[in-house]
C-alpha positions as CSV (number, residue, x, y, z in Angstrom):
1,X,164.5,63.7,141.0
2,X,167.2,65.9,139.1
3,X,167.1,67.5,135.8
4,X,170.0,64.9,135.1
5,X,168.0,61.5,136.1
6,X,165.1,63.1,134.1
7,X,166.1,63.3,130.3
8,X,169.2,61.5,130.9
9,X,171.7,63.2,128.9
10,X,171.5,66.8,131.3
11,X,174.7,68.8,132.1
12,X,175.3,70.0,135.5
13,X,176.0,73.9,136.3
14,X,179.5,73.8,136.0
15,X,179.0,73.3,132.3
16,X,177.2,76.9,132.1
17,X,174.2,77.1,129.5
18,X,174.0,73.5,128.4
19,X,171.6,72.7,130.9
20,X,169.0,75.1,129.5
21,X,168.6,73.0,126.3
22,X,167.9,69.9,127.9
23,X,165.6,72.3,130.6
24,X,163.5,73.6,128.1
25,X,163.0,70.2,126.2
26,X,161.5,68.8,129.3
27,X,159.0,71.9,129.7
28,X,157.7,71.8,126.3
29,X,156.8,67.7,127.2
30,X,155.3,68.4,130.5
31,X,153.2,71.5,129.2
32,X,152.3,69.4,125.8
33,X,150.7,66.7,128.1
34,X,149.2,69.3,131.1
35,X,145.3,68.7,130.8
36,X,145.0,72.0,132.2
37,X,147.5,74.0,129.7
38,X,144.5,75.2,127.7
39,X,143.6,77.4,131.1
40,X,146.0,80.1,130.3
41,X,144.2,81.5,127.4
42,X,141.6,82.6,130.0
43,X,143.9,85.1,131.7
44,X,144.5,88.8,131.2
45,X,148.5,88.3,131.6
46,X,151.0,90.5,129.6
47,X,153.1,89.6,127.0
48,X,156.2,88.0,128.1
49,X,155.3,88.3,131.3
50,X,156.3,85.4,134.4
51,X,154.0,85.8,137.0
52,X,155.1,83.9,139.9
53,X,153.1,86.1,142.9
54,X,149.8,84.7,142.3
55,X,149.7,83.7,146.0
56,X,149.6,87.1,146.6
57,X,147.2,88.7,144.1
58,X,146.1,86.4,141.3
59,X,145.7,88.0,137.6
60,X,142.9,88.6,135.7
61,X,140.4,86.2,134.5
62,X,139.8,87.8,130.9
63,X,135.9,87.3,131.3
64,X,135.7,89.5,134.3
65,X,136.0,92.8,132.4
66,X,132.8,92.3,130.2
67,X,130.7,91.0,133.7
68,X,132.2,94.1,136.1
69,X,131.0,96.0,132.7
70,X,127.6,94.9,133.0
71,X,127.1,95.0,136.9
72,X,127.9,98.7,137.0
73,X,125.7,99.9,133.3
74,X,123.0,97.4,134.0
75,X,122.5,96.3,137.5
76,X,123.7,98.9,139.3
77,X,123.4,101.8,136.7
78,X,120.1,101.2,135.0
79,X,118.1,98.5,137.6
80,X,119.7,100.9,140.8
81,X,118.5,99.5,144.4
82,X,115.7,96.5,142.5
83,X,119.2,94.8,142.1
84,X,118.9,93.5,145.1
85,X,116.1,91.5,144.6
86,X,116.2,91.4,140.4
87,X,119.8,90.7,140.2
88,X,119.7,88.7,143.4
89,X,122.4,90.9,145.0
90,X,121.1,89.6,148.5
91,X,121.9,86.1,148.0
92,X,125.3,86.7,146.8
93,X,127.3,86.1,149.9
94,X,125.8,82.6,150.1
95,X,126.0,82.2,146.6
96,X,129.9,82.5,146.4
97,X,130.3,80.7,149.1
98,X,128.7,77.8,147.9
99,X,131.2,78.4,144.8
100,X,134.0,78.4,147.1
101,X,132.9,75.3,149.0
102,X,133.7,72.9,146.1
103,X,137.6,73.7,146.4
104,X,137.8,73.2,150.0
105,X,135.4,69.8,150.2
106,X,132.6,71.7,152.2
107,X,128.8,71.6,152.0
108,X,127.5,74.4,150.5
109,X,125.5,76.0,153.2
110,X,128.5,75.7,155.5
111,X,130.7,78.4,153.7
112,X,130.1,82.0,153.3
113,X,131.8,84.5,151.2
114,X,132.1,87.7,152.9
115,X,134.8,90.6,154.8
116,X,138.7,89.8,155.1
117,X,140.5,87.1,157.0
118,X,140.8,89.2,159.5
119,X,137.3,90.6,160.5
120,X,136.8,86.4,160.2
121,X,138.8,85.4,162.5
122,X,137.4,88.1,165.0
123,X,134.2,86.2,164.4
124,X,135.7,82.9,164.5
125,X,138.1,83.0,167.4
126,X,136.0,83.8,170.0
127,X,132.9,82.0,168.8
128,X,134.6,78.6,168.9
129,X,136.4,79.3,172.0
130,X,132.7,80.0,173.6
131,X,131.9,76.5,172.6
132,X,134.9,75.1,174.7
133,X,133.9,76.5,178.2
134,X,136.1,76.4,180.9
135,X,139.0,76.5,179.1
136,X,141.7,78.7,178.8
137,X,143.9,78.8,175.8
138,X,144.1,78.9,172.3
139,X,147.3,77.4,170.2
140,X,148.5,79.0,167.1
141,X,151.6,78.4,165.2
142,X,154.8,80.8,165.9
143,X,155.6,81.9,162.5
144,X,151.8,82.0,161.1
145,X,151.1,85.2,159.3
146,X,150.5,88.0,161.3
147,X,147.1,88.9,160.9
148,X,146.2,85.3,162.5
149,X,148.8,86.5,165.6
150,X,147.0,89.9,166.0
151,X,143.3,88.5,166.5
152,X,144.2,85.7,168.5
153,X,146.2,88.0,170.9
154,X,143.3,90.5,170.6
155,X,140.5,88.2,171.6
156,X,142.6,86.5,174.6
157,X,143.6,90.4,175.8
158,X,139.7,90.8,175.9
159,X,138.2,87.3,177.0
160,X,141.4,86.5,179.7
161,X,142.8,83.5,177.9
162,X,146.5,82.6,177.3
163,X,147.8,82.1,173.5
164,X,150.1,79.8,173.3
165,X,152.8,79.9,170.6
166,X,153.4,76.1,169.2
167,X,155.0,74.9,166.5
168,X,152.7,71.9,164.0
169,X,155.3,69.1,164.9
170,X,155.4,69.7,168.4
171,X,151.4,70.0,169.1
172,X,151.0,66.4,169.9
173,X,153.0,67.0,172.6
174,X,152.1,70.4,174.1
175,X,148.1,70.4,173.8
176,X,145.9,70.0,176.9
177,X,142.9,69.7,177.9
178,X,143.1,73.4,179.0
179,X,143.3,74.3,175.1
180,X,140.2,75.6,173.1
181,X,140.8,76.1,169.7
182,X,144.3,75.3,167.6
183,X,144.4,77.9,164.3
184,X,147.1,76.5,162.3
185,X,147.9,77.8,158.4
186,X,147.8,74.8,155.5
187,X,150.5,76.5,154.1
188,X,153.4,78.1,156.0
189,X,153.3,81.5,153.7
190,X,157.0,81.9,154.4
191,X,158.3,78.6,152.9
192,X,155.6,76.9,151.2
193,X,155.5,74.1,154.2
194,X,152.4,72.3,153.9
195,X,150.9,70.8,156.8
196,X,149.4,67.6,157.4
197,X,145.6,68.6,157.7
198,X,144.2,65.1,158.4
199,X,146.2,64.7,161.4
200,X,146.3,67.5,163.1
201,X,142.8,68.3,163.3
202,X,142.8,64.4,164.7
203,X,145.3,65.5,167.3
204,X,143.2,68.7,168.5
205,X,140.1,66.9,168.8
206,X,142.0,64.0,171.0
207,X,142.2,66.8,173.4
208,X,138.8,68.3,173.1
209,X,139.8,71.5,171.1
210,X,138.2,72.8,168.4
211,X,140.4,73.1,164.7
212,X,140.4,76.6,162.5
213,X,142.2,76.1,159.4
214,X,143.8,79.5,157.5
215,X,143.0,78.2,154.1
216,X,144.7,81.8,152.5
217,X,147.6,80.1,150.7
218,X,146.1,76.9,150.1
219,X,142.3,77.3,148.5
220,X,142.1,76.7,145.1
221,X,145.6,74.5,144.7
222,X,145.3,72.1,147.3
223,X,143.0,69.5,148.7
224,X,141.4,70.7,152.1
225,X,138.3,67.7,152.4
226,X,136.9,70.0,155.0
227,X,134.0,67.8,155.5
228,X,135.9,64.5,154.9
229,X,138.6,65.6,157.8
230,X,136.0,66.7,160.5
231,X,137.7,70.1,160.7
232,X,135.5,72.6,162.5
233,X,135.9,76.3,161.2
234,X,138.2,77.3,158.3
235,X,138.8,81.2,157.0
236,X,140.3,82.1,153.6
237,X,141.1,84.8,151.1
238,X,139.7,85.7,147.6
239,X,142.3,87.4,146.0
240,X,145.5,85.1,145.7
241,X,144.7,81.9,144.4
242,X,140.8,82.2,143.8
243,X,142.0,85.5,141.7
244,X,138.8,87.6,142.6
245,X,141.3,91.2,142.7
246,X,142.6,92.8,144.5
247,X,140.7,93.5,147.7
248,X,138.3,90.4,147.4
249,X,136.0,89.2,150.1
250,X,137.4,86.2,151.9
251,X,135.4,83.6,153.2
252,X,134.6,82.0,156.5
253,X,133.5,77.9,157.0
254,X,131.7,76.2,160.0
255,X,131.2,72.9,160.2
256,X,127.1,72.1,160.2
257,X,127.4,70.5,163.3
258,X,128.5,73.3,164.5
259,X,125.9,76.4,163.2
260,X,123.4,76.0,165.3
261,X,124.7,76.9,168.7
262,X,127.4,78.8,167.4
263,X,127.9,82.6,169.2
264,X,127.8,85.8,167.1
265,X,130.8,88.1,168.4
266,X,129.8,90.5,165.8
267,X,126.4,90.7,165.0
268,X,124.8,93.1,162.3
269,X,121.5,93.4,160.8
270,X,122.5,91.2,157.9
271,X,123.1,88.6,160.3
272,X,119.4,88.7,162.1
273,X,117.1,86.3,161.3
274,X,115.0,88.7,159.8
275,X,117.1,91.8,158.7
276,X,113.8,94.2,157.4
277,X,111.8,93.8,160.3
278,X,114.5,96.2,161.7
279,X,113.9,94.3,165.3
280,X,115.3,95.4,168.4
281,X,117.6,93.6,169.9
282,X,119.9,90.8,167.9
283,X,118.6,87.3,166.9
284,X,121.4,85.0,165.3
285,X,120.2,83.6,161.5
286,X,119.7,80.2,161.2
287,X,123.0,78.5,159.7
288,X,125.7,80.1,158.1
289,X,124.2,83.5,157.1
290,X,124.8,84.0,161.1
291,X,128.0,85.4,160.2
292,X,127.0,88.2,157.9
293,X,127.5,91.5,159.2
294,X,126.9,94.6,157.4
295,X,125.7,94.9,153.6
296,X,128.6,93.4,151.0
297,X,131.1,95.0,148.9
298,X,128.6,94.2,145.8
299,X,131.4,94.7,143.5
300,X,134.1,93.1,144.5
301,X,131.7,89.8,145.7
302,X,130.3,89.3,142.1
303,X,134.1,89.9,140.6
304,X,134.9,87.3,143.2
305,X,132.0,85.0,141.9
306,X,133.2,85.5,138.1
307,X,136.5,84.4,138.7
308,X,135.3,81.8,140.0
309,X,134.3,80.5,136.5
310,X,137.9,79.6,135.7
311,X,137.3,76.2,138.4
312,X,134.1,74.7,137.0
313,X,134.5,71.4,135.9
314,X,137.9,71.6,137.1
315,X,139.1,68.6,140.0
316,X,141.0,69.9,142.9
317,X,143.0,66.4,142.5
318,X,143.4,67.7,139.2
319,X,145.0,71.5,140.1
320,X,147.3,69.5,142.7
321,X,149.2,66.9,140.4
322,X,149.5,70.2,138.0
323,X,150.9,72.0,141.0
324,X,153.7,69.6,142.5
325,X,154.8,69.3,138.8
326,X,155.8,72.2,138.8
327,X,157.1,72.7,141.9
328,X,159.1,69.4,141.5
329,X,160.2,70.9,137.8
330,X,161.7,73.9,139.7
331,X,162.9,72.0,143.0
332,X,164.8,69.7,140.9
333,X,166.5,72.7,138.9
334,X,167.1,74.9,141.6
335,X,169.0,72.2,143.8
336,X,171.2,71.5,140.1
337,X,171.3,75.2,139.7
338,X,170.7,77.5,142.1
339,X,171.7,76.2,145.2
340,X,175.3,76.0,144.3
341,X,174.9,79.8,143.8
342,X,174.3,80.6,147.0
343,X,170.7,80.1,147.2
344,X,168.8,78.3,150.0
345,X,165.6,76.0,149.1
346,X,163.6,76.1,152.1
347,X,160.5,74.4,150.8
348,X,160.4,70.7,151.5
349,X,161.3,68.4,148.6
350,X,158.5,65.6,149.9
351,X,155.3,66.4,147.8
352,X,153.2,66.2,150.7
353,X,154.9,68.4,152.5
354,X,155.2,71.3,150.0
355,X,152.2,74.0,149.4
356,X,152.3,75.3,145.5
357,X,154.9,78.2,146.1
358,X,158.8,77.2,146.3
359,X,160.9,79.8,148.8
360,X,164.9,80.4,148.7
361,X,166.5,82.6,150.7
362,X,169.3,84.7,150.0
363,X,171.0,87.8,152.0
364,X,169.8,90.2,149.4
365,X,166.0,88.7,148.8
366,X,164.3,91.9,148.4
367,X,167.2,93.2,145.4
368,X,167.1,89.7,143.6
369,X,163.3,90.0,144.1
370,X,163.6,93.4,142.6
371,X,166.2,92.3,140.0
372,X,164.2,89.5,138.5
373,X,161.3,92.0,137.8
374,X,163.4,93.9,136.0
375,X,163.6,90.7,133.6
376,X,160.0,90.2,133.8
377,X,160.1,87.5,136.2
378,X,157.4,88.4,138.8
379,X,157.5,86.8,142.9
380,X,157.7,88.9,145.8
381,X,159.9,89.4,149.0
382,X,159.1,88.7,152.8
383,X,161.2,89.3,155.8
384,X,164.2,88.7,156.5
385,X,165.6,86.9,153.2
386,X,163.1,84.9,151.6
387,X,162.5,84.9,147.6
388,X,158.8,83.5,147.4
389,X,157.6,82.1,144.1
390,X,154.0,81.0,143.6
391,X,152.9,78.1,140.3
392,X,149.7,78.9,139.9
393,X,148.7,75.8,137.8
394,X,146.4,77.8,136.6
395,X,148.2,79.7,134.4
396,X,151.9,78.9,135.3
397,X,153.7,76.6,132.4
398,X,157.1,74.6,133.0
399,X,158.2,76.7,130.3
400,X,158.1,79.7,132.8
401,X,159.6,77.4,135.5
402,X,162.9,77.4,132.8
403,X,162.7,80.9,132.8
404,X,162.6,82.0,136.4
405,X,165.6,79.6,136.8
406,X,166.9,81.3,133.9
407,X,166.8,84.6,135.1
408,X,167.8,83.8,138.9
409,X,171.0,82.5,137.1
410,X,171.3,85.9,135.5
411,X,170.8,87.7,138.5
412,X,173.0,86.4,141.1
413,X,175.8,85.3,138.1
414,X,176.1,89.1,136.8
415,X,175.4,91.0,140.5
416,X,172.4,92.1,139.2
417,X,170.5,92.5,142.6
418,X,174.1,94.7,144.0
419,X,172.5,97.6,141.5
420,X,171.8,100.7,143.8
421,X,168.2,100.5,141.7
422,X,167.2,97.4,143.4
423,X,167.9,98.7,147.2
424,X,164.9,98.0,149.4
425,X,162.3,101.1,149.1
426,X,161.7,102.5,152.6
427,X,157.6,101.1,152.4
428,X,159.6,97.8,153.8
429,X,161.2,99.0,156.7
């Protein structure tokens, strides 16, 4: 739907700034009926401020301060190592995790809270391939983000399988029963492609594999139903969406069915079955506290579990319609507005096909990228030409939508991003 077919009366972008009028009006009556509008308030975000790059670190919960505050005076200054046991720091892991499983439609005991995506997927990968034996390859998707690349390619280099490169639409025809595992991304972090979950886990398990879902760009905004879908293992970070900081502990999900027999390709003593009877030799603890390793980053996994505040009560159903609202506010405006500029959308229009970023690309992505902070409009850049914005229903209004238009206008109308101060710094290659 167009800005024009929405209020009826909107000018198009040959007529300058009358659109923004009519752009504006509309914001203030989306963000006057948002049920989750009140949300903001609860994040540290400066004055004036657009964030658009919380799918890449999300802000500050303003709660967090007072309950970091207290875990470093009290519990970790005052109570010292009885904080493990007094202030239940030994639990945490499976605490968070339980947390985390009400966004992605998981059982509680079958998601864990602990390391990065990638040290996951090392645990992941090759457990799930063990429980396929006799076969010889794992899919993942061409353009997934890198990190999902590396360890697949790592664990075939050391277990002699082949990884094959294929594409979402294309898997129905290309998997065989020769395949292991498929790892395919909810949400192409590139353009904001979502992917159809449901069906593609039906179409790996038609063939006997085994489904990992990257839940990275996805947890927190989107509907996953792990439990609902049958999907097997899932991995996902803390920091962009779930806005634990920078650094936060991501999270790893195995089915129950699954926890029993499943391998340990890295075991550690917080991972035994009984950790303090310092045993020799490794025995696997019973469900998902298997895949603990070593001891937690205490810190960061309680500032993880205070963010987590900001969902309760909250329905994911809830954060999606928020989500595609604005995404379809800044779809429709960009195709009126920006495209005609020279911009590119390369998010799909179809709301079940769109994550809750929008992407454009441009030949000078990293300047306008570096331009629009300069106005306070805050997304990010990623190779070779691609603007990425993240809405954050959270904390994102349609008011802001207005504005990032606004200020791409600005940019690419007045040659902002040709200004030698926006050249790409030589941290991006």
């Amino acid at each position: 739907m167009s800005l024009r077919t929405r209020q009826g009366q909107a000018p198009g972008p040959d007529e300058g700034p009358g659109w923004l009028p009519a752009a504006l009006a509309l914001a203030d009556q989306l963000d006057a009926t948002n049920p989750l509008a009140h949300l903001r308030e609860r994040f540290v975000l400066p004055e004036g401020l657009v964030y658009l790059d919380g799918n890449s670190l999300g802000p500050l919960p303003a709660h967090v301060p007072a309950v970091v505050a207290d875990l470093l005076t009290r519990q970790w200054g005052h109570d010292l190592i009885a904080s493990w046991d007094s202030n239940d720091w030994w639990t945490a892991p499976l605490r968070v995790g339980a947390r985390v499983s009400a966004l992605i439609g998981a059982q509680p005991e079958e998601v864990l809270a602990t390391d990065s995506v990638s040290v996951n997927l090392h645990k992941l990968i090759p457990a799930a391939v063990a429980l396929r034996p006799g076969r010889g390859s794992i899919v993942v998707e061409p353009g997934s983000f890198p990190t999902d690349l590396y360890v697949a390619d790592a664990v075939a280099a050391a277990r002699g399988l082949r990884v094959l490169r294929v594409g979402p639409d294309r898997l129905a025809e290309q998997i065989d029963d020769d395949v292991a595992l498929v790892v395919y991304n909810q949400v192409d972090y590139r353009t904001g492609r979502a992917y159809d979950v449901a069906e593609l886990t039906r179409v790996a398990h038609r063939a006997g594999a085994l489904m990992l879902w990257d839940l990275s760009h996805s947890a927190g905004v989107l509907p996953v139903d792990f439990d609902t879908h049958e999907i097997d293992f899932a991995v996902g970070c803390g920091y962009k969406y779930l806005n634990g900081g920078p650094g936060a502990p991501g999270f790893v999900v195995a089915a129950e069915r699954h926890l029993e027999d499943l391998p340990v390709p890295l075991a550690g003593w917080h991972g035994h079955a009984r950790p303090f009877a310092m045993q020799d030799g490794f025995v696997p603890a019973p469900g998902i506290g298997r895949l603990r390793v070593g001891s937690p980053p205490i810190i960061s996994l309680l500032t993880l579990q205070a963010a987590l505040d900001v969902y309760d009560d909250l329905d994911v159903a809830e954060l999606r319609r928020a989500s595609l609202s604005l995404t379809g506010l800044f779809l429709d405006l960009a195709v009126e507005l920006l495209v005609p500029r020279g911009l590119q959308v390369l998010t799909p229009a179809e709301p079940q096909r769109r994550g809750s970023q929008v992407s454009l690309a441009h030949p000078q992505a990293s300047a306008v990228v570096r331009a629009l902070t300069a106005r306070s409009v805050v997304g990010d850049f990623r190779e070779p030409d691609i603007v990425r914005l993240g809405f954050a229903p959270l904390y994102v209004t349609h008011a802001d939508v207005v504005r990032a238009v606004q200020a791409l206008i600005a940019v690419v109308d007045g040659a902002e991003h040709e200004d030698p101060r926006f050249a790409r710094p030589r941290t991006e290659g």
